[in-house]
C-alpha positions as CSV (number, residue, x, y, z in Angstrom):
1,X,-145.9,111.2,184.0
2,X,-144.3,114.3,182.3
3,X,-141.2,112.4,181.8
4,X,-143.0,109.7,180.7
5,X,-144.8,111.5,177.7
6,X,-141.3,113.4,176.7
7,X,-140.0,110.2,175.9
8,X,-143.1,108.6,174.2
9,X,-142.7,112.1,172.1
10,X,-139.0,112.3,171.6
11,X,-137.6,109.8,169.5
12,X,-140.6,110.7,166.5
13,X,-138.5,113.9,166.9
14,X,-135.0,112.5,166.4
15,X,-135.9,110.4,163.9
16,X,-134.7,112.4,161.5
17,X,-131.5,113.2,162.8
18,X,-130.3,109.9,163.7
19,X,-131.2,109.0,160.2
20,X,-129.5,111.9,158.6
21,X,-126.0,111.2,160.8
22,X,-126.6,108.0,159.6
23,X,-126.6,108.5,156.0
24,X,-123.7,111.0,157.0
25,X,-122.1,108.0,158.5
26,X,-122.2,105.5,155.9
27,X,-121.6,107.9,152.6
28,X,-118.4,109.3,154.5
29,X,-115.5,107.0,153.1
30,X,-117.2,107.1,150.1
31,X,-116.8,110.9,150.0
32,X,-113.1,110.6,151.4
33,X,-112.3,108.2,148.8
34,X,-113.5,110.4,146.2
35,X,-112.1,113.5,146.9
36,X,-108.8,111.6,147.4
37,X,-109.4,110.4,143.9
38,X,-110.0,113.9,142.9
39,X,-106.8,115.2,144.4
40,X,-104.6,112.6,143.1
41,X,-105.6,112.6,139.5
42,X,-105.8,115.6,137.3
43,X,-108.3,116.8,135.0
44,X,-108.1,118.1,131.3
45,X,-108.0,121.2,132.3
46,X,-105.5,121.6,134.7
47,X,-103.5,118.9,132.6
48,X,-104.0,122.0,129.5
49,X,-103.3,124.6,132.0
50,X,-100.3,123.1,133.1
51,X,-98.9,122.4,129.9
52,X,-99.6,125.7,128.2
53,X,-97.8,127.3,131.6
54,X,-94.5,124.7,130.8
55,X,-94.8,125.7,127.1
56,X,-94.4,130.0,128.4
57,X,-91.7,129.4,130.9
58,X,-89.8,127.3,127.9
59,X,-90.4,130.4,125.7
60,X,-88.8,132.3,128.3
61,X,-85.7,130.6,128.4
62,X,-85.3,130.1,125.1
63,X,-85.9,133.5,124.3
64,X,-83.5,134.5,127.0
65,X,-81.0,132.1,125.4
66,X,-81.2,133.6,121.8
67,X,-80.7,137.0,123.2
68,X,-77.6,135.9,125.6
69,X,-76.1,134.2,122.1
70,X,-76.9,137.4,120.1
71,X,-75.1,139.8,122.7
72,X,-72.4,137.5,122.8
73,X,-72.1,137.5,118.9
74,X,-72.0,141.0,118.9
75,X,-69.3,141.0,121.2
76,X,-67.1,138.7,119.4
77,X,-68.0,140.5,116.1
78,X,-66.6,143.6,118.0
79,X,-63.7,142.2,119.4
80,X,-63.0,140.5,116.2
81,X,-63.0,144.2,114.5
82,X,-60.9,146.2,117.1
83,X,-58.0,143.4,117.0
84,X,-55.3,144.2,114.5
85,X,-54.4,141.7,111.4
C-alpha cells in the first residue's frame, strides 16, 4: 500500500525535472553550436583591440628602427670625421 501511494505521488514530483533535463537536452547543440560560433568569429571589439595592439608593436619596431639608423649615422658621421683626407 505505502509503495503503492509513493508512486501514485512521485512522478507529479518529477515532473518538473524530467521536463527541465529535457529542455536541457534538446537546447544543448544549439548552445554548443553557438558558442562554437562565438569562438570562431570575432567581434568588433576584439577585432579593434587587436588591431590597435598590431598598430603599438609596429610603432615599436619602427621606432626601434629609426633609432638603430640614427646611432649608426652618428657613427659613420664620426668615423667619417676622425679618418684623414
Amino acid at each position: 500500500m505505502k509503495r503503492a501511494a509513493i508512486l501514485l505521488i512521485l512522478p507529479p514530483l518529477l515532473g518538473g525535472c524530467l521536463a527541465r533535463t529535457a529542455i536541457d537536452v534538446v537546447t544543448l547543440p544549439v548552445r554548443a553550436v553557438g558558442q562554437g560560433v562565438d569562438w570562431a568569429t570575432t567581434s568588433q571589439d576584439e577585432a579593434d583591440r587587436n588591431r590597435g595592439r598590431e598598430l603599438r608593436r609596429q610603432e615599436e619596431r619602427d621606432a626601434k628602427e629609426r633609432r638603430r639608423a640614427e646611432r649608426e649615422e652618428r657613427r659613420r658621421a664620426r668615423d667619417d670625421a676622425d679618418e684623414p683626407r
